[in-house]
C-alpha positions in Angstrom: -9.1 24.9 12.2 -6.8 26.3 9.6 -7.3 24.3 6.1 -3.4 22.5 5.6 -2.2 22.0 2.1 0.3 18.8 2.3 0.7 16.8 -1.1 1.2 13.3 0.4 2.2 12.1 -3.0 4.9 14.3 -4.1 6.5 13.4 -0.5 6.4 9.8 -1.3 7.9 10.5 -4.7 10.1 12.4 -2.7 11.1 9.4 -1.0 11.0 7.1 -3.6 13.5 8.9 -5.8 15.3 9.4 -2.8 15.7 6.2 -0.8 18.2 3.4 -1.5 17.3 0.1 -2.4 16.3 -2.7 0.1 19.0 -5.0 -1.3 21.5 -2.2 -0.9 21.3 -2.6 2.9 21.3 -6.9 2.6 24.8 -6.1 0.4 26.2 -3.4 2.8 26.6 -1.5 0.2 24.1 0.9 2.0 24.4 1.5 6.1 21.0 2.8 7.3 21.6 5.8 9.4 19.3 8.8 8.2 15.9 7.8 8.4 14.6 11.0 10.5 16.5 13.4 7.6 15.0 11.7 4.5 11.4 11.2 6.3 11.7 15.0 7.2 12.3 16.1 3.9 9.7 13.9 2.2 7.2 15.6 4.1 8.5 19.1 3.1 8.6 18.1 -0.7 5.3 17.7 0.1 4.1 21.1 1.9 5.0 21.0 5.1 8.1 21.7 7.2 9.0 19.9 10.4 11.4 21.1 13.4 14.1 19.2 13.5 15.4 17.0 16.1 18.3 15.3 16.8 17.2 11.8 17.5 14.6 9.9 15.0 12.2 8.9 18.2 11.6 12.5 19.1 9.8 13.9 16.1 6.3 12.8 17.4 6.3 17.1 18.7 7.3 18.1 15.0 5.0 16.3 13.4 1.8 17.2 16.2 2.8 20.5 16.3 2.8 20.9 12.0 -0.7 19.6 12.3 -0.3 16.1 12.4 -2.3 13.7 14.3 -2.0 10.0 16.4 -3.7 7.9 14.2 -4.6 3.6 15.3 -1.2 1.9 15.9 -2.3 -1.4 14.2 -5.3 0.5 12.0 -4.9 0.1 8.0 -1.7 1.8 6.6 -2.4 5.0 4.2 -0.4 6.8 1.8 1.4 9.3 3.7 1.5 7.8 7.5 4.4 8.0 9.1 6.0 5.8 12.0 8.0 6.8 14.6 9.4 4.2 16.7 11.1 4.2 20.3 14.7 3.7 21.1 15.9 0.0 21.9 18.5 -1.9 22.4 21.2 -1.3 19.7 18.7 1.1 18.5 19.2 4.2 20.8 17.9 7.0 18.0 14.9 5.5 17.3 13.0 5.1 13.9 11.1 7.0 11.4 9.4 5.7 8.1 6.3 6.7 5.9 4.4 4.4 3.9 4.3 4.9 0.3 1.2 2.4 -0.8 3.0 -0.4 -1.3 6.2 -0.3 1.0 7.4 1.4 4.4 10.1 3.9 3.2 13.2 5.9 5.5 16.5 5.8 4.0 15.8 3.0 2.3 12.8 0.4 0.9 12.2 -1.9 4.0 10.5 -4.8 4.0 8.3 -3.9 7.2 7.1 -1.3 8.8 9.9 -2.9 11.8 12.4 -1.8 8.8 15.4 -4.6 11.2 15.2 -7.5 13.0 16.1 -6.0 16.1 12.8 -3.8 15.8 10.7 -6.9 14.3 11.7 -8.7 17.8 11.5 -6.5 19.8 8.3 -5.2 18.9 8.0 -2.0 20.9 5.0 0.2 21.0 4.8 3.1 18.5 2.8 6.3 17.2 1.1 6.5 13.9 0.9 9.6 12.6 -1.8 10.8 10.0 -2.1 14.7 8.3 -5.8 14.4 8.4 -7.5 15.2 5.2 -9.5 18.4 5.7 -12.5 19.7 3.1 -12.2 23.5 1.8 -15.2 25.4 2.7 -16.0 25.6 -0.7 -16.7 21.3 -0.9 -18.2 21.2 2.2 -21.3 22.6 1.1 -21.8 19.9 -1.6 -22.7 17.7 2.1 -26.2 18.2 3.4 -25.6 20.9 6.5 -22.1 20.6 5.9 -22.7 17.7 8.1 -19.1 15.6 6.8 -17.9 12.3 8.3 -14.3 11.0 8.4 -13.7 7.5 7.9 -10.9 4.8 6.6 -12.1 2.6 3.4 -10.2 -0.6 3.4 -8.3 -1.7 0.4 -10.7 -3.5 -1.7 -13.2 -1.3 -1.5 -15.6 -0.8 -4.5 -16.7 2.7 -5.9 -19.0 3.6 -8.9 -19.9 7.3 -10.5 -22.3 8.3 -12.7 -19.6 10.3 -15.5 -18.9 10.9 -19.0 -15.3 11.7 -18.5 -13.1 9.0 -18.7 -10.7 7.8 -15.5 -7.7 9.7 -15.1 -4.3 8.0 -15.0 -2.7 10.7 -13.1 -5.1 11.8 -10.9 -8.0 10.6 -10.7 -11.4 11.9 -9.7 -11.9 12.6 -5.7 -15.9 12.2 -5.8 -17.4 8.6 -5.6 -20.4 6.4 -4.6 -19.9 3.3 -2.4 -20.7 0.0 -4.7 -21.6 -2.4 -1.9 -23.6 -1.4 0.7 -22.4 -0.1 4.0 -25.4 0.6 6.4 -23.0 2.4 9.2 -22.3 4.8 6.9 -25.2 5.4 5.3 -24.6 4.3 1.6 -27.1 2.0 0.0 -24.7 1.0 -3.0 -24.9 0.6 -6.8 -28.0 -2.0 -7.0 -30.2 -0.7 -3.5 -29.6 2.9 -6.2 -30.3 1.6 -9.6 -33.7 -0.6 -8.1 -34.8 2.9 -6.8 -34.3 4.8 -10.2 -35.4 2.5 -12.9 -38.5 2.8 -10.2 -38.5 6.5 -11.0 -41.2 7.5 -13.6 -38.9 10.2 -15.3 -36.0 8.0 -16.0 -32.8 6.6 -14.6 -30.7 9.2 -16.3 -33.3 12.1 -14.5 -32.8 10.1 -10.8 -29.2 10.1 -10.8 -28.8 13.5 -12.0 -31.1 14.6 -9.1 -30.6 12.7 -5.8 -26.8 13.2 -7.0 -27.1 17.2 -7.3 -25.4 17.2 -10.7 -26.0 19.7 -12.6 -26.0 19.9 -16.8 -23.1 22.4 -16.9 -20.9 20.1 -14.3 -21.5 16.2 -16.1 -23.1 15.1 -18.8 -23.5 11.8 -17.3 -23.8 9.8 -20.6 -21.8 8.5 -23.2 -20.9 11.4 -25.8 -21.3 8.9 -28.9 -24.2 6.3 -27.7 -26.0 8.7 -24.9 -25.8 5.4 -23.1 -26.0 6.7 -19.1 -22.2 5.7 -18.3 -21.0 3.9 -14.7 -17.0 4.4 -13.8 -16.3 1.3 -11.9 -12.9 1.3 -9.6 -11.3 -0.4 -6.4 -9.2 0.9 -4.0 -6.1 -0.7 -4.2 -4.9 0.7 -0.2 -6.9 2.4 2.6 -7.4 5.6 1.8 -9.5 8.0 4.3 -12.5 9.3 3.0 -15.0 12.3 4.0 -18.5 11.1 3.6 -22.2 12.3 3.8 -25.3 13.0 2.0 -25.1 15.1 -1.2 -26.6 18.3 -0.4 -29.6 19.8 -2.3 -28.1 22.5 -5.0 -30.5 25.1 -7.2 -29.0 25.9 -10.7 -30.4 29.5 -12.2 -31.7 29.2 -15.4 -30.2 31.2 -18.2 -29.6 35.0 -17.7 -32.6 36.8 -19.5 -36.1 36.9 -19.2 -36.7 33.3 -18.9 -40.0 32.8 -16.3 -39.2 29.3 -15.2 -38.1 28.7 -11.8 -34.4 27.8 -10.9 -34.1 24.0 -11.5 -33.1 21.9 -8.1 -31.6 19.0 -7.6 -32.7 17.8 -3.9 -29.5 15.6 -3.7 -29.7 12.9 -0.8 -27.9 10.2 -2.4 -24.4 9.2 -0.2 -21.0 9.9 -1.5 -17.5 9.8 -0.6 -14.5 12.5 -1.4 -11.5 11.0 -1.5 -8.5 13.9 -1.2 -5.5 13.9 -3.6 -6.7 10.4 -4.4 -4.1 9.2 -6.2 -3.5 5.9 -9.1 -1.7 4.4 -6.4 -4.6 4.2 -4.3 -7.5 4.1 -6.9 -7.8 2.0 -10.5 -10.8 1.7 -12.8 -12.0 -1.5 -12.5 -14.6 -1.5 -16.1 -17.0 0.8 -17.0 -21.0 0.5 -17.5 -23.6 1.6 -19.7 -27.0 1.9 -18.4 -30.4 1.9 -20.6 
């Protein structure tokens, strides 16, 4: 399968900048009548170029055919998903939308996904659309046997890393550990993790740094001024979908020279979860930790 490169955030900014108000439409200042054009351009501000069509309810073979996929009608709403709704009565193009993390966006902010009342009555049957995140070759090696899972985290959901960088604002990082456990998935979480290292003879800093296959040169792990191990706490503030797995075992060369000692490696086997493009509107810190 070719690797698709669709920024789901600079098409929702797209939108955003784009779209008119929600009170504009309850004034009448605003008539809602493009939602298919201002959908479709969204998603080619962010990478990708649709067909067009003439009605809004016919864009469900655009949006398959540029790689999209049929996602759970009633599953959690991500950044990026788009709606496409059926003609009905009064309604005889259809509807198209894409949620932006906080709000359902076409020509306008609605205040549903059912954007009217005639929809929100009706209640027809529609088609979720999702651009499925995909991992470059490149990542997928950081997953024992490439072996990488696909699921949907649920807003709420608590992550941790082990990091000296601080959290950033505008993109934030895409690796994380799972906080709670989650048995289905595989992931112990921050206190099954942290009974097993301060078990480990050479040191919480050492276990982390191994069953996490992190090597010097990537993270320093610890605090620059105490040398405090350091914890990034955050929550997901929507569902985002994540690619999960076991890190993979990684061998770091020591320096270039004569140097006898073998390669250092770090076995990995720890759980962890990528989150593409994550962005702050679907991730914020939520404290940080320092471990002794």
């Amino acid at each position: 399968m070719s690797f698709i490169q669709w920024d789901r955030h600079a098409a929702v900014e797209h939108l955003r900048r784009k779209a008119h108000s929600h009170s504009d439409v309850i004034s009448k200042r605003y008539v809602p009548r493009h939602c298919a054009r201002y959908v479709r351009e969204a998603i080619a501000a962010g990478g990708v170029t649709l067909a067009q069509t003439l009605h809004a309810k016919d864009y469900g073979g655009p949006l398959t055919s540029a790689g999209f996929t049929t996602a759970a009608a009633n599953g959690p709403d991500c950044v990026g998903d788009v709606v496409v709704l059926p003609a009905i009565d009064g309604h005889v193009h259809g509807h198209m939308t894409m949620f932006d993390g906080a709000h359902w966006i076409s020509d306008f902010v609605q205040s549903d996904m059912w954007s009217g009342n005639g929809y929100r009555q009706a209640r027809p049957n529609f088609v979720r659309y999702r651009l499925r995140a995909e991992l470059p070759r490149q990542h997928r090696r950081k997953f024992t046997n490439m072996n990488v899972k696909r699921t949907v985290l649920s807003p709420g959901t608590r992550l941790f890393k082990f990091t000296e960088w601080e959290l950033r604002a505008d993109r934030p990082s895409e690796w994380w550990a799972l906080t709670d456990g989650h048995p289905h998935l595989g992931a112990a979480g921050y206190t099954a993790l942290m009974t097993a290292a301060r078990a480990d003879p050479a040191g919480i800093g050492a276990f982390v740094r191994r069953h996490f296959a992190v090597m010097l040169d990537w993270n320093g792990l610890a605090h620059r001024q105490s040398g405090l191990l350091r914890v990034q706490f955050a929550r997901l503030i929507c569902a985002v979908e994540a690619l999960h797995g076991t890190c993979a075992r990684v061998r770091q060369p020591r320096a270039v020279g004569d140097d006898p000692r073998p390669d250092i490696e770090y076995p990995g086997t720890c759980h962890q979860v990528f989150l593409p493009q994550v962005g702050n509107r679907e991730l914020a810190g939520h404290g940080i930790g320092f471990v002794t």
